[in-house]
N, C-alpha and C positions, 0 to 999 in steps of 0.2 A: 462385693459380698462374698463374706466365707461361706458355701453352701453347706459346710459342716453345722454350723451357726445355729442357735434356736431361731424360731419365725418370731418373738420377740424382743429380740438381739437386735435382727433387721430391721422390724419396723415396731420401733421402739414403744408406740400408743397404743400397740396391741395386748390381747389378753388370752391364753389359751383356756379353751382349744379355739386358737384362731380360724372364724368365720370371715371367710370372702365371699364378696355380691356379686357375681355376674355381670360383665358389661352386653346387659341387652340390649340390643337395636331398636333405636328410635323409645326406649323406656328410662337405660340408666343414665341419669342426668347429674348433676350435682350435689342436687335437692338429695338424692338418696345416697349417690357415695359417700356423703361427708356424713349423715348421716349415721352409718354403719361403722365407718371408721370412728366416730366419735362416743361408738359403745363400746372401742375395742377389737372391731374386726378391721378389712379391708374393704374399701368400697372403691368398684373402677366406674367410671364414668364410659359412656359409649361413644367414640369416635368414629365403629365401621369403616364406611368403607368412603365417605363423606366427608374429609375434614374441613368443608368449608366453614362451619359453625359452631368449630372445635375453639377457638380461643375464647370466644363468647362465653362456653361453659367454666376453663380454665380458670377464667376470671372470674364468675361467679363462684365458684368452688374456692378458689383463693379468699373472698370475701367471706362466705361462712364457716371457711376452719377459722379467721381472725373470731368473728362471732362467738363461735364454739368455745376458741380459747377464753373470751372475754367473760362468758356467761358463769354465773355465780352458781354452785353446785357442788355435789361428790363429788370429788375425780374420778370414783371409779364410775359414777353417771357418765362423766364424758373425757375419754379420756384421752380426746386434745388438748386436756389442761396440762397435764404431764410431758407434751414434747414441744421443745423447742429447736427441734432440726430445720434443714435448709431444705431438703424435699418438702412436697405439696404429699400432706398424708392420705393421697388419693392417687389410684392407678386410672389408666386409660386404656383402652380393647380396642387394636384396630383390624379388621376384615385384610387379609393380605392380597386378597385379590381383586381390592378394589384402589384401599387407600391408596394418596399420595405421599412417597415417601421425601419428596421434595418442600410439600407442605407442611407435614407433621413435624420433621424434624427440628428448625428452627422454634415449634411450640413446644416441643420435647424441651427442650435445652434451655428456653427462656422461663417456662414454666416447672422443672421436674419434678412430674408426678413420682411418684416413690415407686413403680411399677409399667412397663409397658407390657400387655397381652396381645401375642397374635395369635392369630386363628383362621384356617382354610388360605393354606398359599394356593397357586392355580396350578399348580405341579409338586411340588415337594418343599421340604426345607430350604432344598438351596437358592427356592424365591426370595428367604427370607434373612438371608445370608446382609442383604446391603443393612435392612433393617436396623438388625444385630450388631454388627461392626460402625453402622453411625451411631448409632447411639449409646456404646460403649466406649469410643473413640472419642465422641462431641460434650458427655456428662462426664467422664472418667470414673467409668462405672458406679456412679452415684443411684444409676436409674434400672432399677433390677428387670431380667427380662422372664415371662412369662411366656409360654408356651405352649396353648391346648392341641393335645391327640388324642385320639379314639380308637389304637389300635398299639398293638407289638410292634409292626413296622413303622407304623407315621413316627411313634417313640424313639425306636433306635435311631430312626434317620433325623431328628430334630437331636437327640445328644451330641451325635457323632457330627454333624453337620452346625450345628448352633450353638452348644455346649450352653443350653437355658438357663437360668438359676434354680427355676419351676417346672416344672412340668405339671401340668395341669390334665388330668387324666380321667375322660367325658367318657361315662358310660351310657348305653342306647337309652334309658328310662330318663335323661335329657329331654326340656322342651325345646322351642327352636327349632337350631339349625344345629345340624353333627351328621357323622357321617350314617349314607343309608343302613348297611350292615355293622353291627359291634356287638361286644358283649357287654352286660350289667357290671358296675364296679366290683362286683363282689368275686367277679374270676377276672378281670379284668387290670383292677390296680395290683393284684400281687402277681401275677402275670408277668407285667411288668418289669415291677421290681425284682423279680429273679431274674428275669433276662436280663435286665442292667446291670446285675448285680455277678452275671455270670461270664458278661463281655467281658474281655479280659481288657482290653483297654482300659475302661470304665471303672472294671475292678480295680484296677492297680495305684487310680489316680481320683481318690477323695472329690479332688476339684473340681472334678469331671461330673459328677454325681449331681443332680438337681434336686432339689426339694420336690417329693410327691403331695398333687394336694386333688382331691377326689372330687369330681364334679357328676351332679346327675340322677336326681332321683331322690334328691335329700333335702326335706323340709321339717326336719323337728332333731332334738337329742340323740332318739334314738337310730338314726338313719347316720347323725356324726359319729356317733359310737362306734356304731360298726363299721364306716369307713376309718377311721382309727386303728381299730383293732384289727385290720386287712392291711396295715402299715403304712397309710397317708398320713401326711405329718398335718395338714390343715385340709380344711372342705371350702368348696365354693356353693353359694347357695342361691338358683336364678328366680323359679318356680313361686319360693316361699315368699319374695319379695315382690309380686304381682301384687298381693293382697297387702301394703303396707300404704300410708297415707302418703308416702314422699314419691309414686310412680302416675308420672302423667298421663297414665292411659284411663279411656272412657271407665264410665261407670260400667256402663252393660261389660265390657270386656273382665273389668273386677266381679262385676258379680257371678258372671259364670265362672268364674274360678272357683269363689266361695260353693257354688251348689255343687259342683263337679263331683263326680263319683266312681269310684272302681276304672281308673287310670287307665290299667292296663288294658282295658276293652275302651274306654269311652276319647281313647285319645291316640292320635296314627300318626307315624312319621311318612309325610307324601310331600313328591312334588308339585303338587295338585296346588296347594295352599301357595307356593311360589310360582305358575304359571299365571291362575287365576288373577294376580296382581302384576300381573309384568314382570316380576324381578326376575330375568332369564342369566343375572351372571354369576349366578354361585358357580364351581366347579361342581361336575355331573357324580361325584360321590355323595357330595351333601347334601340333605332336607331337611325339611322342618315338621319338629313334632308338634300339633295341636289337636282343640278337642273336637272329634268327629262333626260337623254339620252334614247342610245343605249342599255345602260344596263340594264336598265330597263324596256323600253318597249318591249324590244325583250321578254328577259326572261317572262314577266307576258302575252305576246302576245302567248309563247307556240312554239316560233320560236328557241329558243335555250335552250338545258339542261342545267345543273348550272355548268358543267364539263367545254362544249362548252363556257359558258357564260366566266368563268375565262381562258380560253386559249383567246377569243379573249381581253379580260383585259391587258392581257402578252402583246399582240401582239401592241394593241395601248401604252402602256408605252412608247415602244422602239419609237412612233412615234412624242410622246413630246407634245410641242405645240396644234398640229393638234390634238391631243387624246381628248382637253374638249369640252365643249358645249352642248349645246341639241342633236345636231350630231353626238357625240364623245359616247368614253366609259369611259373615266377616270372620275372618282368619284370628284365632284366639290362642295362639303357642302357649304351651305350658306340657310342664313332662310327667309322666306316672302317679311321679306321686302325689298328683292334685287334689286328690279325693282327700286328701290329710290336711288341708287349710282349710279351716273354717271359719276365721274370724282375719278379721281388717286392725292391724297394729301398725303405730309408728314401727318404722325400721330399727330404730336403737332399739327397741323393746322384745322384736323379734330375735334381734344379737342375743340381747342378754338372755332374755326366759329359753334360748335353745341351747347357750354354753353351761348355764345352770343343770339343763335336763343330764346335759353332756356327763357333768360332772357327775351328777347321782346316780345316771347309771353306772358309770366307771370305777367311782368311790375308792381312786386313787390317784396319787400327790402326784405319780410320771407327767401327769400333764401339764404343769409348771412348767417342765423341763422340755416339752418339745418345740 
């Protein structure tokens, strides 16, 4: 990949202003990547940090891009009609400090997704150094590499150590998982890009340069807009895609989405929400932003031990539905800007209707061209 290149150049189904889906854990499935990529954006699939059940999806994502191409339609409805390349026009996110890089790769190579994303090595980049060189070395660079950080430093040390295609660049208003302390995209991605821009390495050698693409906080046109205008060439979009008909998650976990309000108060980045369920192996930078409960306020309120805290976890599981909300205990991730979904859309339809907004706000042609 020439990182010079338009993001339509690369991945040739796409449409600007190219929209990328988040590979959320345990949410992005097939059903929703192929999806999103067949309105024209990117859609990853979630691997984490788990790949035993990764080829499963491969396959199934393999069978409804043929579908997609099959399906009678606009092209620009779906526009897996328009490519005929040897990549799988869906990416994969793998957790770097879980996955196996033993297992993945053989699916990388057999399958290639058009995209690998990593995220949270247990030390730095140069975890992710094998990653990088297999899969550039076993595709011949057919399989472009992605790269999320949340910070000036994680950034420089993922260029200078990985030299990514992407750089994928998470500001705090992220649901999920990212890191505890960041800034919002809005000081955050030109930040960046002047420091990249001023490394004299970096400076001197085009090649070197990765695609910025903004993640975090961004559910509509208008939130693409301005990460554009802050000079990310593409957006990733995790939050807005909780509410779409292609994410297996419960009802009750969608509908607290839908009601959700005023973000920035009603939704906390803790590690509360990852204790409560066991998962103790993230590295101790990272947590997960969701919408205020039970769990949380009890526990920081002094009302319940962490022992207490995770029996009553157990206890609402069993109870489904009822278990999300502000009310509930079940752990409900989604980032800031929740309060701005209010309605349940297939995934292509959220492509389209928020590249459209893109465009009317911007109400200029440059965007062909990035």
């Amino acid at each position: 990949m020439d990182r010079r290149s338009p993001f339509p150049s690369t991945y040739p189904w796409t449409k600007a202003p190219v929209i990328a889906q988040a590979p959320m854990l345990n949410i992005a499935g097939p059903e929703l990547a192929t999806a999103v990529s067949a309105a024209g954006g990117i859609g990853f699939i979630a691997g984490g940090n788990d790949v035993s059940n990764l080829e499963g999806k491969l396959q199934k994502a393999e069978q409804l891009v043929r579908e997609y191409k099959a399906a009678e339609g606009s092209p620009d409805q779906n526009r897996l009609q328009l490519y005929d390349g040897s990549n799988l026009p869906v990416g994969v996110g793998f957790l770097s400090w879980g996955a196996d890089l033993k297992m993945a790769l053989p699916l990388i190579i057999r399958y290639r997704p058009c995209a690998v994303w990593l995220f949270a090595p247990p030390n730095s980049a140069a975890d992710q150094v094998p990653w990088v060189e297999g899969i550039r070395t076993q595709t011949g660079g057919s399989v472009t590499i992605w790269v999320q950080v949340g910070s000036v430093e994680d950034a420089t040390d993922a260029v200078v150590k990985l030299q990514p295609d992407v750089l994928v660049v998470q500001g705090s208003d992220g649901g999920g998982h990212g890191l505890q302390h960041s800034a919002s995209i809005v000081s955050l991605v030109p930040e960046i890009i002047d420091h990249l821009d001023a490394k004299p390495s970096v400076n001197a050698n085009d090649s070197l340069k990765p695609k910025i693409v903004a993640a975090g906080g961004l559910v509509d046109g208008r939130g693409v807009a301005v990460a554009l205008t802050l000079g990310a060439e593409a957006v990733v979009m995790g939050t807005r895609f909780l509410a779409s008909l292609e994410v297996p998650i419960p009802k009750g976990y969608q509908q607290a989405i839908i009601e959700a309000s005023d973000g920035g108060i009603h939704t906390i980045r803790s590690a509360v929400y990852d204790r409560v369920r066991g998962f103790l192996s993230w590295p101790p930078k990272y947590s997960p932003r969701g919408i205020v409960n039970q769990t949380h306020t009890d526990f920081v309120a002094g009302k319940v031990t962490e022992q207490q805290n995770y029996e009553l976890y157990q206890q609402a599981l069993k109870k489904g539905n009822p278990g999300y909300g502000p009310n509930g205990r079940l752990a409900t991730f989604a980032g800031t800007a929740v309060g701005l979904v209010k309605e349940i859309l297939p995934a292509g339809e959220i492509v389209r209707r928020t590249r459209k907004e893109t465009e009317s706000i911007l109400k200029i042609d440059r965007l062909a061209k990035l």
